[in-house]
C-alpha positions in Angstrom: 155.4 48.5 29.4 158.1 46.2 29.8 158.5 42.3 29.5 159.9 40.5 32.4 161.3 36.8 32.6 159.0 34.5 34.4 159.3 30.6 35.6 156.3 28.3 36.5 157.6 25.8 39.0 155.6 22.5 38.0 157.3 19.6 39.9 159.4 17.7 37.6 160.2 20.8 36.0 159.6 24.5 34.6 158.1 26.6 31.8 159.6 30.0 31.0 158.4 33.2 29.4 158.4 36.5 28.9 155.1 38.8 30.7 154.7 42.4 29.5 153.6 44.5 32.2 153.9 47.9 33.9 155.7 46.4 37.1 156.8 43.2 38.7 153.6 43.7 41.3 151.1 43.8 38.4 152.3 40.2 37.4 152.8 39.2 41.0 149.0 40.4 41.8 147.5 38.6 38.1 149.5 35.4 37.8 150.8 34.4 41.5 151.7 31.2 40.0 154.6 32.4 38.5 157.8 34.0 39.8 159.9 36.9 37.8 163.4 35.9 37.3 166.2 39.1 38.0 167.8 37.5 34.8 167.7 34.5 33.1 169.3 31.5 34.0 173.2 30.6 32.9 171.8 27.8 31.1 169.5 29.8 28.8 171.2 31.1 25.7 170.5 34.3 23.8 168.3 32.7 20.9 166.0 31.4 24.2 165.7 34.4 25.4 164.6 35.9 22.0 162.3 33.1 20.9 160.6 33.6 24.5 160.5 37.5 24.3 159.0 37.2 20.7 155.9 34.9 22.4 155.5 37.8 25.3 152.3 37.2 26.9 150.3 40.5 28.3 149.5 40.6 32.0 146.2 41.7 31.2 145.2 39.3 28.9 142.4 36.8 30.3 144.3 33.7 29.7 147.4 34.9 30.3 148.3 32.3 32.2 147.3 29.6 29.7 149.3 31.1 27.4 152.5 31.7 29.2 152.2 27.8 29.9 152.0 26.6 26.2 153.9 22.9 25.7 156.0 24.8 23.1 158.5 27.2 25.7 161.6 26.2 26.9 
């Protein structure tokens, strides 16, 4: 499986992650509330992207949303 970069849009603002998951459409189907990224944004430096690949959250795990939305990502 791969992990794919995902945003959840939240008003003022957004929380990124990482989702592992055989394809885009399996995250798509499971968490609609989010939206995969082709790459991550300018501003986002290499140790975000590392800190948020190490907290990967599954696609299949029940909560996965809960977890992907945790106060502690970028």
């Amino acid at each position: 499986m791969q992990s794919h970069l995902v945003s959840f849009e939240y008003g003022t603002g957004s929380v990124w992650g990482y989702v592992i998951a055989p394809s885009v459409g399996e995250i798509e189907s499971r968490l609609p509330e989010v939206e995969v990224a082709p790459a991550p944004p300018e501003w986002m430096t290499s140790d975000d992207v590392a800190t948020l690949q190490s907290q990967a959250v599954d696609v299949h795990e029940a909560d996965a949303f809960d977890l992907l939305i945790r106060t502690d990502r970028i």
